[in-house]
N, C-alpha and C positions, 0 to 999 in steps of 0.2 A: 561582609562575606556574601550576602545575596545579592550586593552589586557586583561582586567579581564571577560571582555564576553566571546574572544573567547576561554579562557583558562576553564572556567565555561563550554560552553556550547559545547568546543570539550570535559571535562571528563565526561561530563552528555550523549552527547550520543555515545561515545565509547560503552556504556554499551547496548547500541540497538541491534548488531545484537545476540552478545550470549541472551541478555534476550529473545528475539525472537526466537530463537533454542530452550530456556531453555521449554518457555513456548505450544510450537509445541511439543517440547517429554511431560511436564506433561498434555496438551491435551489426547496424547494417553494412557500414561500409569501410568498415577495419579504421584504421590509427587517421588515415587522412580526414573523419567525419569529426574526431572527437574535439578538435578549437572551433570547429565551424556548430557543434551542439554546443557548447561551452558559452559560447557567445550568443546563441537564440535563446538557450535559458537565462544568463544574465539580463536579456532583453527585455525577455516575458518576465522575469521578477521586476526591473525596473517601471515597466509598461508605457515604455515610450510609445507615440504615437507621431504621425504625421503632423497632425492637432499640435501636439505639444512641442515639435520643433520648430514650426511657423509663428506658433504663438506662442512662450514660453510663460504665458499666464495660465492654457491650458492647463488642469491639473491633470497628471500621467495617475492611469488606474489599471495596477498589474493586475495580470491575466492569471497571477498567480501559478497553480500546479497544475492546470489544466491548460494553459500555455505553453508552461514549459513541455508538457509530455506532447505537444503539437509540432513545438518547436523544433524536439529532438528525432519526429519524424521526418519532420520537413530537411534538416538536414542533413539525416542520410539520404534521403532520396537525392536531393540536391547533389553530393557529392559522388553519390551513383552515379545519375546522366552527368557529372560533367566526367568522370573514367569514361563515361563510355564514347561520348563526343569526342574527348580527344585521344584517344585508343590509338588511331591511325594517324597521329603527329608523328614528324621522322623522327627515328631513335635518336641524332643528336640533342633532341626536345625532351627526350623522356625526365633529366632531372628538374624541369622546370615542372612539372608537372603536381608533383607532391610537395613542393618547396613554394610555388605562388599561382597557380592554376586553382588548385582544390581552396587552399584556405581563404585567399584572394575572392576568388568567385565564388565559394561557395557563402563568405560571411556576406557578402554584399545582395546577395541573392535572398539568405536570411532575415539580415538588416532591414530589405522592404518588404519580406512575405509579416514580418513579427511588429514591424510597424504600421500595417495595413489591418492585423488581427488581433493585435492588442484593447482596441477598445471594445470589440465583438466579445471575445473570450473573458474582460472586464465587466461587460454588463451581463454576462451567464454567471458569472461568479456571484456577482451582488445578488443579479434575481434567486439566483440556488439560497444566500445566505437566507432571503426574507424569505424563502417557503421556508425554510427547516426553523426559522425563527418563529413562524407565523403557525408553526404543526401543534400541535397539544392533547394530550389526554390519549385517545387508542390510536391517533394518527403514528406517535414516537415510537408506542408501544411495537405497533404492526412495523414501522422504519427499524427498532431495533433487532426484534428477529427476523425480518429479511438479513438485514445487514451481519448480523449474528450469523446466521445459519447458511449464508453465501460464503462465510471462512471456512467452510469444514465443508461443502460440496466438491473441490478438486486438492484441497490441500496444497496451497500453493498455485494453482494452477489459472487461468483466466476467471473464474469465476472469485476466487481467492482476492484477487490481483483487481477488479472491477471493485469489490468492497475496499477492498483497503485503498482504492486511489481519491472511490466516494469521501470515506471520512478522513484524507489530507486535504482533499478540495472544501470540505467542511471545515476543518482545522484552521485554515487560512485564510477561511471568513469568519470563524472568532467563534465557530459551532462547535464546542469542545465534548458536548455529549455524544456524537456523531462517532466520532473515535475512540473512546469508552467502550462503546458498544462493539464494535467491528474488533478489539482488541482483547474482548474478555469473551468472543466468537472465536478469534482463533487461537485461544489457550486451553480451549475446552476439549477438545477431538484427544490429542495427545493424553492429558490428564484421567479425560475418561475409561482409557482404553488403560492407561495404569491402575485406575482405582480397582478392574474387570478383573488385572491379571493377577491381582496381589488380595483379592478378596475372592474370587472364583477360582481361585485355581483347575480346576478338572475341567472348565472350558476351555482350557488354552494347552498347548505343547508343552514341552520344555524350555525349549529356546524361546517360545513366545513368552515366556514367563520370567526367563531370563532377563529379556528385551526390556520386559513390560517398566521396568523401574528408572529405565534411562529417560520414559518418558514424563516422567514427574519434571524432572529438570528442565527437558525441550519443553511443555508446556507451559511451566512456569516463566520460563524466557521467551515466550511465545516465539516458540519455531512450531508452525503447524504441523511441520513434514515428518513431523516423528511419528505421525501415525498413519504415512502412506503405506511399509510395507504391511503393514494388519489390513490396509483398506486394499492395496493390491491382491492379497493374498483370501479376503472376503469380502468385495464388495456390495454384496447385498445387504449383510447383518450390520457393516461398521458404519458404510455411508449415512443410513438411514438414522442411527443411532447417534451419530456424531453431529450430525443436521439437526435433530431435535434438540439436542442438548445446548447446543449454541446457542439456537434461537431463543429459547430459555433466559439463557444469561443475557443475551443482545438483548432481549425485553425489559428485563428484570432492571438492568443499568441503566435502562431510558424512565423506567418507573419508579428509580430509587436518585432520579436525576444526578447520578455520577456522570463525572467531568475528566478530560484526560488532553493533559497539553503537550505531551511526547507521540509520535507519532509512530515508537516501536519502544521496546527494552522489556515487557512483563514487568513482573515484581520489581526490578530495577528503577524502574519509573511510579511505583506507586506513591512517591512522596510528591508525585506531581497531580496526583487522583486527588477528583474532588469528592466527599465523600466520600473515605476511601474503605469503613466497613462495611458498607453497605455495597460495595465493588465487592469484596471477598466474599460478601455470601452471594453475590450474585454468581458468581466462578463455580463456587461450590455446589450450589441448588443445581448449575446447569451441566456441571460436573456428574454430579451423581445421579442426575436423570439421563443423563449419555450411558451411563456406565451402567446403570438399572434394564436399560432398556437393551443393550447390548448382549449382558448378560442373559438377558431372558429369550432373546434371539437364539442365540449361540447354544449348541448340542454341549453336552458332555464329548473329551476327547478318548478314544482310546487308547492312547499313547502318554494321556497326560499323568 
């Protein structure tokens, strides 16, 4: 049975980092970007090189998830200048254009930007792997509540998005603490701002109070976003609240050296935690000093 999981669940997500490429080019450059991402992510996962086509003794070293999200630029850009180069082909040309213009030229164009930067993006991986392998004692500590406490600074948002790409690019050099950390940061905001509204009441509205119990579940699933609109609606009291509490837990998981080989899911994935009570009270400690310190911010409501 643990061979048919991990055979299941390494071909389900082999398919992550090209889907991720595919979808970063049809971001930019609608439907024509997304074979020509598709194919710079397979690339960047396989880590062909120049090196390795000439000499096929070369050993190929993927560039891994930091590849891929270069890749997936690079192809929409690509796909872009070539719409706009050929813009002004005569209209009897226009169906050649989305049919073998874009995917044509744009995968070929990929093909040698992804074989030119594979081994560069290869050896920032490796060196990344041995610093974080090479960190210990308050170096982890201070790595966790960064990476912790950067989940809960836009909720989702680039600063969100820069932690969580950190610990898959850790992930994928075999750094399973890294992601631990960054994932028990952003279950924390939602969580906390639930524990607020269901033990403080006369801090919060009505409807906040309402709200407040949907986010036990977004947190536990680690969806961040469940605690934008309380951070939209007070950013001064929730941000700061929500930021400490992460870092908290992001520390605490680097100092209770918990491990985490899923890359999202919450509680769904904790049979993949490596010490995994010692993950739940890391959630909890950083949970209820979010929620402590929120509360203590936060007025009594007049309406509550």
């Amino acid at each position: 049975m643990a061979a048919f999981f991990n055979t299941v669940g390494s071909g389900a997500f082999g398919f992550m980092l090209p889907v991720l490429a595919g979808f970063i080019a049809m971001s930019m450059a609608d439907r024509p970007g997304l074979a020509v991402g598709f194919t710079g992510g397979a690339l960047a996962v396989s880590g062909v090189s120049f090196a390795s086509i000439w000499n096929p003794d070369t050993p190929a070293v993927s560039g891994g998830f930091l590849a891929a999200l270069l890749a997936g630029f690079v192809a929409g850009f690509v796909v872009q200048k070539l719409k706009q180069i050929t813009e002004n082909m005569p209209q009897a040309l226009d169906g050649i254009r989305p049919m073998l213009i874009y995917p044509l030229g744009g995968i070929l164009i990929v093909g040698v930007v992804m074989c030119a930067v594979n081994p560069i993006m290869g050896a920032i991986n490796t060196g990344l792997g041995n610093a974080l392998n090479a960190m210990g004692g308050s170096s982890k500590l201070l790595l966790g509540a960064v990476v912790g406490g950067m989940m809960s600074i836009d909720m989702g948002g680039p600063f969100n998005k820069a932690s969580y790409a950190f610990g898959i690019a850790a992930l994928s050099n075999g750094n399973y603490d890294i992601m631990a950390a960054v994932m028990v940061g952003g279950m924390v905001p939602p969580i906390a701002i639930a524990l607020s509204t269901t033990f403080f009441p006369k801090k919060w509205t009505v409807e906040e109070r309402n709200n407040g119990f949907v986010n036990y579940i977004m947190g536990l699933c680690f969806i961040s976003e469940g605690a934008i609109p309380y951070a939209a609606a007070d950013p001064a009291r929730v941000l700061p609240s929500c930021i400490a509490g992460s870092a908290v837990s992001g520390a605490l998981s680097m100092l209770f050296n918990c491990t985490l080989m899923a890359p999202h899911g919450g509680i769904f994935v904790f049979p993949t935690v490596g010490n995994p009570f010692m993950y739940i009270i890391s959630l909890l400690v950083g949970s209820v000093v979010g929620a402590a310190i929120l509360t203590a911010l936060k007025k009594d409501r007049e309406n509550a």
